[in-house]
N, CA, C and O of each residue as an XYZ file, in Angstrom:
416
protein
N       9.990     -3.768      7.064
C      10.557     -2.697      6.276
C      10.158     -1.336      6.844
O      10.928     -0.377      6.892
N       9.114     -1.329      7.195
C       8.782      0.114      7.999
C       9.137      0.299      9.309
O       9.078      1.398      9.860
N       9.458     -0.587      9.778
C       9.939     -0.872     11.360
C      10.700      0.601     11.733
O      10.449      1.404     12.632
N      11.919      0.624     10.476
C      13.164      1.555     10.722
C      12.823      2.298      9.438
O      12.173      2.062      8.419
N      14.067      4.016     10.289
C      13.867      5.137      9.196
C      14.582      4.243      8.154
O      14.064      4.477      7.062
N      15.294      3.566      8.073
C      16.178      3.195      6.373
C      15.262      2.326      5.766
O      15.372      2.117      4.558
N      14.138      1.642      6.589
C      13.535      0.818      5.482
C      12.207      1.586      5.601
O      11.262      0.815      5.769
N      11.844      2.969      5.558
C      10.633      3.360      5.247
C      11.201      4.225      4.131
O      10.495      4.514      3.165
N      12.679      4.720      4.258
C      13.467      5.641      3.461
C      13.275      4.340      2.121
O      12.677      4.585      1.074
N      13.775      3.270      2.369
C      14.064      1.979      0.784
C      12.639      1.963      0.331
O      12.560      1.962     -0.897
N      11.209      1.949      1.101
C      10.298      1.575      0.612
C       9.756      3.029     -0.464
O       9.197      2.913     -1.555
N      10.166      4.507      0.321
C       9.560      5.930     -0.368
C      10.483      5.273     -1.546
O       9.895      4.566     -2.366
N      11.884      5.461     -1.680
C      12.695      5.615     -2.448
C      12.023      4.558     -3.755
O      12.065      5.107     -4.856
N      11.471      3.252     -3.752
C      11.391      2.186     -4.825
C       9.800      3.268     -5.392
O       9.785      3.661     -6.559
N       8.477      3.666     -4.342
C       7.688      3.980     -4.957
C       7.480      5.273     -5.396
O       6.558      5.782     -6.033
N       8.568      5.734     -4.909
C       8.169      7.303     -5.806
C       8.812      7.259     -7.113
O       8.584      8.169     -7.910
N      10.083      5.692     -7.613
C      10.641      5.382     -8.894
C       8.876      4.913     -9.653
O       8.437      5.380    -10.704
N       8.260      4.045     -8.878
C       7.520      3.453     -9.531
C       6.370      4.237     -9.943
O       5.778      4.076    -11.010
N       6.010      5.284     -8.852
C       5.013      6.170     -9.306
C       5.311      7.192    -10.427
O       4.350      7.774    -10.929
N       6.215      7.384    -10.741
C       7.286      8.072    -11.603
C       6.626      6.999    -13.071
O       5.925      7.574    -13.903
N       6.854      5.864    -13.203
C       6.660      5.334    -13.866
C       5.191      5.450    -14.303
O       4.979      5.916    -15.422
N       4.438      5.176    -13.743
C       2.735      5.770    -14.095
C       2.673      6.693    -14.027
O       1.510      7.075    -14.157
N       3.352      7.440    -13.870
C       2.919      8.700    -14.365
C       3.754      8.947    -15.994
O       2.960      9.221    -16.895
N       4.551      8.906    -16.217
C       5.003      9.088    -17.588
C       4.531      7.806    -18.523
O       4.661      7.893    -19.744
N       3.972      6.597    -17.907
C       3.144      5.862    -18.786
C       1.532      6.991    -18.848
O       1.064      7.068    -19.984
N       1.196      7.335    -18.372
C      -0.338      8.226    -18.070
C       0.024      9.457    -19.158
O      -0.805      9.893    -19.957
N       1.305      9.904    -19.056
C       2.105     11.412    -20.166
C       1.625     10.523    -21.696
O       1.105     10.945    -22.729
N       1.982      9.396    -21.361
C       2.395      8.977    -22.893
C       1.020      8.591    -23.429
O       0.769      8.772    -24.621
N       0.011      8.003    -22.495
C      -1.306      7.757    -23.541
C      -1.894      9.285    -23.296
O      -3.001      9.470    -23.802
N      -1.513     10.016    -22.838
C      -2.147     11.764    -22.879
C      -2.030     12.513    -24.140
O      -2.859     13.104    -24.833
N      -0.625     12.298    -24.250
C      -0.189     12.777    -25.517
C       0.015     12.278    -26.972
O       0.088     12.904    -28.029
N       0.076     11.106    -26.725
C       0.789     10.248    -27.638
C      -0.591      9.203    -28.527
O      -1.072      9.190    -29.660
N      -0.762      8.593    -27.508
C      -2.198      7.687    -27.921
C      -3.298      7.835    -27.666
O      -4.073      7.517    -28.568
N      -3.675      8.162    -26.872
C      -4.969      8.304    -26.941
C      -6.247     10.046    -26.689
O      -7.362     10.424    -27.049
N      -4.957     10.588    -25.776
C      -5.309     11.767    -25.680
C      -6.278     11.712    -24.815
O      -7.321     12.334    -25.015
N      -6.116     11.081    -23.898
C      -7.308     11.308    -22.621
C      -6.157     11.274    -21.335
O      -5.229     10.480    -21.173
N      -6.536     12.328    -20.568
C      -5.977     12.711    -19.205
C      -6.354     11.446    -17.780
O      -6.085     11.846    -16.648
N      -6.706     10.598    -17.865
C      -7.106      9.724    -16.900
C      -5.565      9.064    -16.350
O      -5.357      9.054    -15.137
N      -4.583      8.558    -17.240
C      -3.611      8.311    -16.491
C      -2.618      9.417    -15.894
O      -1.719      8.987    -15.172
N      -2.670     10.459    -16.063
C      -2.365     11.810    -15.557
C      -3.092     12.753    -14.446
O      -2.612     13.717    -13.849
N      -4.844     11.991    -14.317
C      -5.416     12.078    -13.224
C      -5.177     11.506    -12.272
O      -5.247     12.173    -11.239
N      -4.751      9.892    -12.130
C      -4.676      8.878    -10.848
C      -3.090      9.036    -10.656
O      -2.779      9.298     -9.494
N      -2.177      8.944    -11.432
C      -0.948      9.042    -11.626
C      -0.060     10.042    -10.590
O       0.753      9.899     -9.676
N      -0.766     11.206    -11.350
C      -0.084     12.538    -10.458
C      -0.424     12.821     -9.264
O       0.357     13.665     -8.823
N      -1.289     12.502     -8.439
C      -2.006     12.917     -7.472
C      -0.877     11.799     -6.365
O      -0.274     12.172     -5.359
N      -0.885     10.259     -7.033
C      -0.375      9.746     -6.327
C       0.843      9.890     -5.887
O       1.260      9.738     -4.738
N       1.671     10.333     -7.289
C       3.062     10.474     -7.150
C       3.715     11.822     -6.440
O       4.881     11.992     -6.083
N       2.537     12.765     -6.348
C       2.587     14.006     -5.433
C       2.711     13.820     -4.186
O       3.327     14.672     -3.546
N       2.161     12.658     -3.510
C       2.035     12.674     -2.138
C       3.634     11.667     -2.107
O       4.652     12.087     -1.557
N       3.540     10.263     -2.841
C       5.006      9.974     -2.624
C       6.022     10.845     -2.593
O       6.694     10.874     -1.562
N       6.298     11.571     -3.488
C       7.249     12.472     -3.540
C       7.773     13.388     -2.434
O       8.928     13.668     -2.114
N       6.307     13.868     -1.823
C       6.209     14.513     -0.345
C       7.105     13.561      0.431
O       8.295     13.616      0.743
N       6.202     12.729      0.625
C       7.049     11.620      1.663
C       8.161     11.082      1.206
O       8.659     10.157      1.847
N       8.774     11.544      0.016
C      10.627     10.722     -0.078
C      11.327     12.200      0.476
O      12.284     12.266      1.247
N      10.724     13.149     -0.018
C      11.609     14.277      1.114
C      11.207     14.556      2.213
O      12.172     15.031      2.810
N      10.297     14.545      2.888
C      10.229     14.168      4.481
C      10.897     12.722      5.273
O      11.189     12.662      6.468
N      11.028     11.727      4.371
C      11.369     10.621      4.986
C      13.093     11.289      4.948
O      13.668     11.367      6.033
N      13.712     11.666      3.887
C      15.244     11.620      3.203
C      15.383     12.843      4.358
O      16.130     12.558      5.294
N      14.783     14.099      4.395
C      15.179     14.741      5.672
C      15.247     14.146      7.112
O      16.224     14.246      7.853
N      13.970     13.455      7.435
C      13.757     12.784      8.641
C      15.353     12.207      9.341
O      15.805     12.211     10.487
N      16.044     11.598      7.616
C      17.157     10.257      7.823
C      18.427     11.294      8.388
O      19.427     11.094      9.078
N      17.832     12.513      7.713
C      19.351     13.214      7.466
C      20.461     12.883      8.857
O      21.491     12.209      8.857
N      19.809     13.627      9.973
C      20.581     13.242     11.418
C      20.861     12.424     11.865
O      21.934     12.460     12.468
N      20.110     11.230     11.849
C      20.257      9.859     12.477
C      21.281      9.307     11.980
O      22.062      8.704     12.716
N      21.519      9.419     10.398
C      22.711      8.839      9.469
C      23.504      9.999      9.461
O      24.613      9.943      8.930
N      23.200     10.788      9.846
C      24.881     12.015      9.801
C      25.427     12.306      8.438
O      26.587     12.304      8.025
N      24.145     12.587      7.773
C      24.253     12.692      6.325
C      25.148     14.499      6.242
O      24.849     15.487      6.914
N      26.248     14.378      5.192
C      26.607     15.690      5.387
C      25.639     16.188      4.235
O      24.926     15.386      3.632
N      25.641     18.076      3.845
C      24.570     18.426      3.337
C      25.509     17.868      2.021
O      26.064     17.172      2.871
N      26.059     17.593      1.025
C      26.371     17.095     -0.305
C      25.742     15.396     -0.340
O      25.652     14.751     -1.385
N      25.373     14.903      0.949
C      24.725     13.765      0.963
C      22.869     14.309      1.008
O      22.033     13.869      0.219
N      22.733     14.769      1.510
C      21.316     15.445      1.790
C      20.734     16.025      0.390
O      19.660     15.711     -0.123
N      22.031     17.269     -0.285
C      21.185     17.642     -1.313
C      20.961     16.411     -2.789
O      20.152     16.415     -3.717
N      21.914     15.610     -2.483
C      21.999     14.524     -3.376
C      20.487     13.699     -3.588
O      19.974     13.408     -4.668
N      19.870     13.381     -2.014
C      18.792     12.802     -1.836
C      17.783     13.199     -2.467
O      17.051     12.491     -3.158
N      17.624     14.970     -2.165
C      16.537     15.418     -2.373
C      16.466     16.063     -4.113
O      15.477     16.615     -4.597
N      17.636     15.838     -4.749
C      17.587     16.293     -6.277
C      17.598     14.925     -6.944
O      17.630     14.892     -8.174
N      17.572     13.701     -6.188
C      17.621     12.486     -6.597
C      15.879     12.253     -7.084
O      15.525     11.634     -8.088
N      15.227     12.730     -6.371
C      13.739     12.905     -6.500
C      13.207     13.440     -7.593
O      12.192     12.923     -8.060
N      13.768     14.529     -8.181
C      13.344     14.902     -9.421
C      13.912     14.427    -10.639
O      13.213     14.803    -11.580
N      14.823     13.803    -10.977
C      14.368     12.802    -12.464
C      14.011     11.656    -12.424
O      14.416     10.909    -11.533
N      12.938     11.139    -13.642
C      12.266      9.491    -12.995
C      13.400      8.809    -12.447
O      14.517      9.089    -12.881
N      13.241      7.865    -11.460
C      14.110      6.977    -11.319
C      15.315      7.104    -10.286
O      15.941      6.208     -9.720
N      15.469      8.684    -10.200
C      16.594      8.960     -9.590
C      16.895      8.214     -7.978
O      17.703      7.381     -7.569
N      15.879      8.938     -7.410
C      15.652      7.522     -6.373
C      16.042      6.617     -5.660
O      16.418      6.522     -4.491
N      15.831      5.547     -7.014
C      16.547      4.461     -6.568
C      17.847      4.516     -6.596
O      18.459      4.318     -5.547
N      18.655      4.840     -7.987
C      19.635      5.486     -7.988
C      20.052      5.751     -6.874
O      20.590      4.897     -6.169
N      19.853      7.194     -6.449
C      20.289      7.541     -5.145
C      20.889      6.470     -3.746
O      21.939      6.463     -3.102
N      19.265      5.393     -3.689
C      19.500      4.893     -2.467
C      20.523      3.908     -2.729
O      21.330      3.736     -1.816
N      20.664      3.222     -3.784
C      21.606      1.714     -4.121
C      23.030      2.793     -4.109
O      24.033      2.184     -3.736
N      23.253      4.113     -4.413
C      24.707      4.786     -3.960
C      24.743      5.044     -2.522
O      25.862      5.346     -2.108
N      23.915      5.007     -1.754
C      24.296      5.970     -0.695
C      24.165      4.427      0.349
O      24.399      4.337      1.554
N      23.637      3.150     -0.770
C      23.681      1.978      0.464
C      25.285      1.458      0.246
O      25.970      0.812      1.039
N      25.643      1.955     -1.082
C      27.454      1.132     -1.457
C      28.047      1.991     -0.450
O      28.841      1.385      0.269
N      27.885      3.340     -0.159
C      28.897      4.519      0.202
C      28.732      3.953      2.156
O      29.547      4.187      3.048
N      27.500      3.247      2.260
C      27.850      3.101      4.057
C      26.782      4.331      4.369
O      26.959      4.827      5.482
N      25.922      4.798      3.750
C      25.354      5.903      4.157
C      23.590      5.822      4.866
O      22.807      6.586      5.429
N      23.631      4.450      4.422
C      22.506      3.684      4.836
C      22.949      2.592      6.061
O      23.125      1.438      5.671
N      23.074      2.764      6.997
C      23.794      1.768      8.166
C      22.441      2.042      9.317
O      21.515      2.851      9.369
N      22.872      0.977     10.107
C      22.170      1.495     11.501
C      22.859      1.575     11.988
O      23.713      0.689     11.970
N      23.014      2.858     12.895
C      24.095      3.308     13.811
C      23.949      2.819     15.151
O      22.999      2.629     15.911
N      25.882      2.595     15.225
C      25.836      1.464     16.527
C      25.300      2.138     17.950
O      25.550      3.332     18.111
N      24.693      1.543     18.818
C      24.273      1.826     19.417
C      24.954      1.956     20.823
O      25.297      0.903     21.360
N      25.215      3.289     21.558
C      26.719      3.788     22.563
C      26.287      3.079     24.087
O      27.043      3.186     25.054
């Protein structure tokens, strides 16, 4: 899966959904139950650096896949609501936008 930019792009894309996920599980015992910041300590820190790396990886892809910029800004606003992400990548794998390009 890391071999290639599309499967280091599938692997950012699943964990910055999932880090997304601990982190708004970490929001919810912050606020909600218990009121201690510990899942908002390990949570965010992690999902900061994923996040980094789904828009460095999603730029990295941009050229190689000949992403036009309405494909590009799609990627990188896909990043900011939980989940979007994946979202993103399962559209842009139906649309052909995830291929390996043939080789001339």
């Amino acid at each position: 899966m890391l071999s290639t930019q599309i499967g280091r792009f599938r692997l950012f894309a699943l964990a910055e959904a999932v880090s997304w996920a601990g982190l708004l599980v970490g929001m919810f015992f912050k606020y909600v139950v218990v009121h201690n910041e510990i899942g908002v300590q390990v949570f965010g820190p992690i999902h900061g650096v994923i996040f980094v790396g789904y828009v460095l990886v999603a730029l990295a892809l941009r050229g190689p896949q000949r992403w036009d910029v309405r494909t590009t800004f799609l990627a990188l606003v896909a990043s900011i609501p939980p989940f979007g992400t994946v979202v993103f990548e399962r559209w842009a794998n139906r649309r052909g936008k995830l291929t390996v390009p043939a080789v001339a």
